[in-house]
C-alpha positions as CSV (number, residue, x, y, z in Angstrom):
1,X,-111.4,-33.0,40.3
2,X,-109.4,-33.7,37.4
3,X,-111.1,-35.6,34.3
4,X,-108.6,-38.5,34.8
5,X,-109.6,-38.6,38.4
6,X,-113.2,-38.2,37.9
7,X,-113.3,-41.2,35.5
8,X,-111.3,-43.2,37.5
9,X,-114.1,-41.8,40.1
10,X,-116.8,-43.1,37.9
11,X,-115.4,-46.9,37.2
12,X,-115.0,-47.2,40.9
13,X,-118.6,-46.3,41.2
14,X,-119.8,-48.9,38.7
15,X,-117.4,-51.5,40.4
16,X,-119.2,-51.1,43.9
17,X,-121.3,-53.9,44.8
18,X,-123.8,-53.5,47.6
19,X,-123.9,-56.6,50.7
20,X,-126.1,-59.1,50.8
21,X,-129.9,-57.3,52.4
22,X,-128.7,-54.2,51.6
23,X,-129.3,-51.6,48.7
24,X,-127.2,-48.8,47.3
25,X,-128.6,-45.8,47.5
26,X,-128.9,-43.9,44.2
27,X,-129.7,-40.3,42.7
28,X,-129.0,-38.3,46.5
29,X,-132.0,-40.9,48.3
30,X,-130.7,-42.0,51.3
31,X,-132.1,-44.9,52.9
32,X,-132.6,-46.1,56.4
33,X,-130.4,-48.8,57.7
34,X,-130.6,-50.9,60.8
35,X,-126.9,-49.8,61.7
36,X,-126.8,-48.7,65.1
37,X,-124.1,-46.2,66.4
38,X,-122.2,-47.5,68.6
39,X,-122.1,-46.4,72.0
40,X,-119.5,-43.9,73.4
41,X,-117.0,-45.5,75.4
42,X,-116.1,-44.1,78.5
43,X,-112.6,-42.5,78.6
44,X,-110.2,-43.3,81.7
45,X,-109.0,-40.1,83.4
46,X,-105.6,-39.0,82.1
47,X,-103.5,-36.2,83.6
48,X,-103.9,-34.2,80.8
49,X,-107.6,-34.1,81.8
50,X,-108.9,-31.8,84.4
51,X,-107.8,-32.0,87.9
52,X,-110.6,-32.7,90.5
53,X,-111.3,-29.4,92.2
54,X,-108.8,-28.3,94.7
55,X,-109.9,-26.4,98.4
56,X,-106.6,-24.7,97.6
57,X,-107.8,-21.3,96.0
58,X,-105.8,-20.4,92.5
59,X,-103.6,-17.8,94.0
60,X,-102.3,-20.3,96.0
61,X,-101.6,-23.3,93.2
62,X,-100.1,-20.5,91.5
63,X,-98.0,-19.7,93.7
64,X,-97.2,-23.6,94.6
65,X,-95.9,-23.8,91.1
66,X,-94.0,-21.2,90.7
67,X,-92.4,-22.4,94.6
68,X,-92.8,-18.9,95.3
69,X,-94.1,-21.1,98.9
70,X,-91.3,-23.0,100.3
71,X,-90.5,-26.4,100.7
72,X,-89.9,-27.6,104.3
73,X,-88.9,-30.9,103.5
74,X,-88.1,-33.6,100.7
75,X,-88.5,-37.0,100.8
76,X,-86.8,-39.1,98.2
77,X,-87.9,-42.6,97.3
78,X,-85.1,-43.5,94.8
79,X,-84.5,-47.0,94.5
80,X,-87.0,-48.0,97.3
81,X,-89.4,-50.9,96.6
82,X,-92.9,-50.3,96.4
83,X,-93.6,-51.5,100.2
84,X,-90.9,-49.5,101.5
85,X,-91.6,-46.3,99.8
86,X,-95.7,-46.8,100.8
87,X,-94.0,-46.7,104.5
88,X,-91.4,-43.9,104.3
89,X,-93.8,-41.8,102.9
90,X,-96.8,-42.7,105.6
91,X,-94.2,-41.7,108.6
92,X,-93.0,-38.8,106.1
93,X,-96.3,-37.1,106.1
94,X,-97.2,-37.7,109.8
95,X,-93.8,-36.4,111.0
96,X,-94.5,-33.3,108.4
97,X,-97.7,-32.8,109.8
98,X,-96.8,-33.0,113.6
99,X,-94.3,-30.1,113.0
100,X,-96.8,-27.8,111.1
101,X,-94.8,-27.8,107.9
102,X,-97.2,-26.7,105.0
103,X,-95.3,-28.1,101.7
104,X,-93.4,-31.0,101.1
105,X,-92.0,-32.3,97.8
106,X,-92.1,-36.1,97.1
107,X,-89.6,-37.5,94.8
108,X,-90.5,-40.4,92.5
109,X,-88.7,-40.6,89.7
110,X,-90.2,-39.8,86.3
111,X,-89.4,-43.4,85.1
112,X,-89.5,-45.5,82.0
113,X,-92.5,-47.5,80.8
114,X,-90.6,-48.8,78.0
115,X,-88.3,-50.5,80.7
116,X,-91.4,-51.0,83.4
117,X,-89.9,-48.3,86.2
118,X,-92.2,-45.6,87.2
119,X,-94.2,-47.7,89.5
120,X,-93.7,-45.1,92.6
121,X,-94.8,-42.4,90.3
122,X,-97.6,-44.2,89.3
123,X,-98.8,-45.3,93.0
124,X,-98.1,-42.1,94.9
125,X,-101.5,-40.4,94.1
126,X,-103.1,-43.7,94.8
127,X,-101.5,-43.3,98.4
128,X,-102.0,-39.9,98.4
129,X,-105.6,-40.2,98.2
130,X,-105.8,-42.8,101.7
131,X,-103.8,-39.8,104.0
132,X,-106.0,-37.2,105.6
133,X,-104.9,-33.6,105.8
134,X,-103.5,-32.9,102.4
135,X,-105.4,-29.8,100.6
136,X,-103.4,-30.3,97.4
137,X,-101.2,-32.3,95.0
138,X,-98.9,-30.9,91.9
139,X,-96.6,-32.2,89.6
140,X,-93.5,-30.2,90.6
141,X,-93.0,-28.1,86.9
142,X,-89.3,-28.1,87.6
143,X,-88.3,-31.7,87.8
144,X,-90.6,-32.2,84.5
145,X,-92.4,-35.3,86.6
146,X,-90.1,-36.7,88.5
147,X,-91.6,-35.2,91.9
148,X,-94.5,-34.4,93.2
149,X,-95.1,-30.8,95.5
150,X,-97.8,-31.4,98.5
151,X,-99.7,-29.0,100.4
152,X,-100.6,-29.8,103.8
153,X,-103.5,-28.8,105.9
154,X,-102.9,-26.4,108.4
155,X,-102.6,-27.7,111.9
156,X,-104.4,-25.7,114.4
157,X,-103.4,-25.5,118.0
């Protein structure tokens, strides 16, 4: 520090006055206080955090990314409301299912929370999470978040 600075240092020092109960603590002692640390808070899951484990091996994600696996089918829920979309998508996926197809790609819309749209994008992994025989779920890297690539089970005759 400069000498200005450590003067000014110095007078804000000697201008400090210590709360009622407690003491200042002078010459490098520190004392005890009754402060308690407060407790961590417990952080909601955001999708930057990790993913829960997939029964997808990482070959395969990788691959699912890069869409090096094709998609058999798209379904788009533009401009549906949120009832609709819950629906299209339930008869999507059983239709998908019935004819074997491995990956489908849902499209939700990235959306705008400044403007309140997104609410598809927002409730498809909710749905996601209620239908049976889907190993894995991906952001589709190409459309930047605005669908969704699924991976279905394989269906064994």
């Amino acid at each position: 520090m400069e000498s200005d600075d450590t003067e000014l240092w110095e007078e804000v020092k000697r201008s400090i006055r210590p709360l009622k109960g407690k003491a200042i603590a002078r010459s490098g002692i520190k004392h005890k206080t009754s402060i308690k640390k407060p407790l961590p808070v417990a952080r909601e899951k955001t999708p930057e955090s990790k993913p829960p484990s997939s029964p997808l091996p990482a070959r395969q994600i990788r691959k699912l990314r890069r869409q090096d696996i094709p998609i058999e089918a798209t379904l788009d829920l533009h401009g549906m409301t949120v009832e609709k979309a819950h629906g299209a998508l339930t008869r999507f996926l059983g239709r998908a299912r019935q004819k074997g197809m491995r990956c489908v790609e849902i499209v939700t819309g990235r959306g705008n929370p400044e403007r309140g749209t997104g609410k598809l994008r927002r409730q498809l992994p909710l749905w996601l999470e209620q239908e049976t025989g889907i190993l894995h779920v991906e952001e589709n890297p190409r459309t930047r978040g605005g669908s969704f690539l699924i991976m279905l089970r394989r269906t064994r005759k």
